[in-house]
N, C-alpha and C positions, 0 to 999 in steps of 0.2 A: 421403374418406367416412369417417367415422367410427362404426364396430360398435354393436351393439346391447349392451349391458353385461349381465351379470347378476349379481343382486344375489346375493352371498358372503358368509359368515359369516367375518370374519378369525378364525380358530382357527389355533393355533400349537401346533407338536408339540414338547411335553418333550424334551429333552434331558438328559444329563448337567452336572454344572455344570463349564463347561471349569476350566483352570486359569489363565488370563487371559479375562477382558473387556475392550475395549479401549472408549474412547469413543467411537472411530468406529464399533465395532459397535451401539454403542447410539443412534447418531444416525442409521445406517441402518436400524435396525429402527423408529425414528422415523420416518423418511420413508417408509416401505413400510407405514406404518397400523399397527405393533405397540405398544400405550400401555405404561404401564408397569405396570398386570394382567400381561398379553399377556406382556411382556420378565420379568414376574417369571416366568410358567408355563414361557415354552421355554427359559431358564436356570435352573429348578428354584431357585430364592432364594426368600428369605424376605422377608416385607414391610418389616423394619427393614433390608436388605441393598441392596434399591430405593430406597430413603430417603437411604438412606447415598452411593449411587453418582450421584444426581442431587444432590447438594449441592456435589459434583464445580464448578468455574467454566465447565469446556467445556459439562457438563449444566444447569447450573443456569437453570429459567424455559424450556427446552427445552419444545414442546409434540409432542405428535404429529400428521403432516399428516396431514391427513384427504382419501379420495381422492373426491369428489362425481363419481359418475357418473352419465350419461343416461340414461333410461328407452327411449330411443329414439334412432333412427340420424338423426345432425342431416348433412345433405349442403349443402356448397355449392356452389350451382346459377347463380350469377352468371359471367358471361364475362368481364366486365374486370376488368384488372390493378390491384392498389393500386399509388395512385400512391407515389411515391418518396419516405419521410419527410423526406428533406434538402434542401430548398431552392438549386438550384443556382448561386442568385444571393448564398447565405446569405455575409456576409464573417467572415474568421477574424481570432482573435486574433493570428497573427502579422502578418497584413497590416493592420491596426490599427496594430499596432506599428511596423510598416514606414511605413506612409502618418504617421504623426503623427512618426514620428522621422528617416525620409527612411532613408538609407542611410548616418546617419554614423559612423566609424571614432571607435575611442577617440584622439583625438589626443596624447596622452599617451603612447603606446608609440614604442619606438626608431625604429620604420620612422616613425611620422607625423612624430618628429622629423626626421629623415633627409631626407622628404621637401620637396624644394625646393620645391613650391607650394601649400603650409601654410603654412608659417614662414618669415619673412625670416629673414637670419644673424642680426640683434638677439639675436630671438626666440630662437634654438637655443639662443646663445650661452647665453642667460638660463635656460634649461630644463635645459642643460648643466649650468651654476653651482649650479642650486637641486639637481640631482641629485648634486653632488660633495659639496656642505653634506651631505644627509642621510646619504650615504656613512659622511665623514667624522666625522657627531652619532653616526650606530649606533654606529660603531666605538669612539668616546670610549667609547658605554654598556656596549658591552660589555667595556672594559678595565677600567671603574670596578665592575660584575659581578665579574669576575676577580679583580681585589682584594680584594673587599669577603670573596669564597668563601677566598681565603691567609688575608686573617686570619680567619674565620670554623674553617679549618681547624688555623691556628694554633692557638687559643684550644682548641680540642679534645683537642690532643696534651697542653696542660697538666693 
């Protein structure tokens, strides 16, 4: 059930001007209905000092919420339950993915090699070969790296 509201004047009580304001102070005095009149009077600032603090990125374009209250107490007087927003037939995106891609293994890693009803020995053999090549090209690369950095360092010292 929700109360009977009454209608408030936001008035906000002066204060001293602390020695920090923070932006979060100033975004909850935003959401609690204080504009920025209101945040300049209960931090005693001046209106170029508001100005200044709202051009801030966290502040800036910031509005104050406004709190729309009832005139009157709204009760709800309904006995049934809202149904359940989720549809419990609704399908996911994993199982999307599962159904359209089935359940299959990267065949490319060591165990799918390994595994004897994947690949015939051909097959290994060849997957083997092509991984000792790449082995073997890094390694070139990185000794033709290594050199190229000697002389590179060479040429430094002179």
């Amino acid at each position: 059930m929700i109360e009977t509201n009454q209608t408030t004047d936001q008035s906000v009580e002066s204060q001293p001007t602390p020695q920090n304001i923070t932006t979060t102070m100033i975004i909850e005095d935003l959401e609690n209905g204080i504009d920025r009149k209101g945040i300049q009077t209960k931090y005693s600032l001046q209106a170029w000092e508001v100005t200044e603090m709202f051009k801030h990125p966290v502040l800036k374009g910031k509005k104050v919420k406004k709190k729309r209250k009832l005139s009157f107490n709204f009760v709800d007087d309904s006995e049934h339950v809202m149904p359940c927003s989720v549809d419990p037939a609704q399908v996911t995106v994993e199982g999307v993915i599962e159904e359209v891609m089935g359940t299959q293994v990267d065949l490319r890693t060591k165990d799918a090699i390994e595994d004897p009803e994947v690949y015939t020995d051909e097959q290994k053999e060849q997957m083997e070969g092509q991984a000792w090549e790449e082995e073997i090209q890094g390694r070139q690369e990185m000794d033709a790296q290594d050199q190229l950095n000697e002389l590179t360092n060479e040429e430094d010292e002179f």
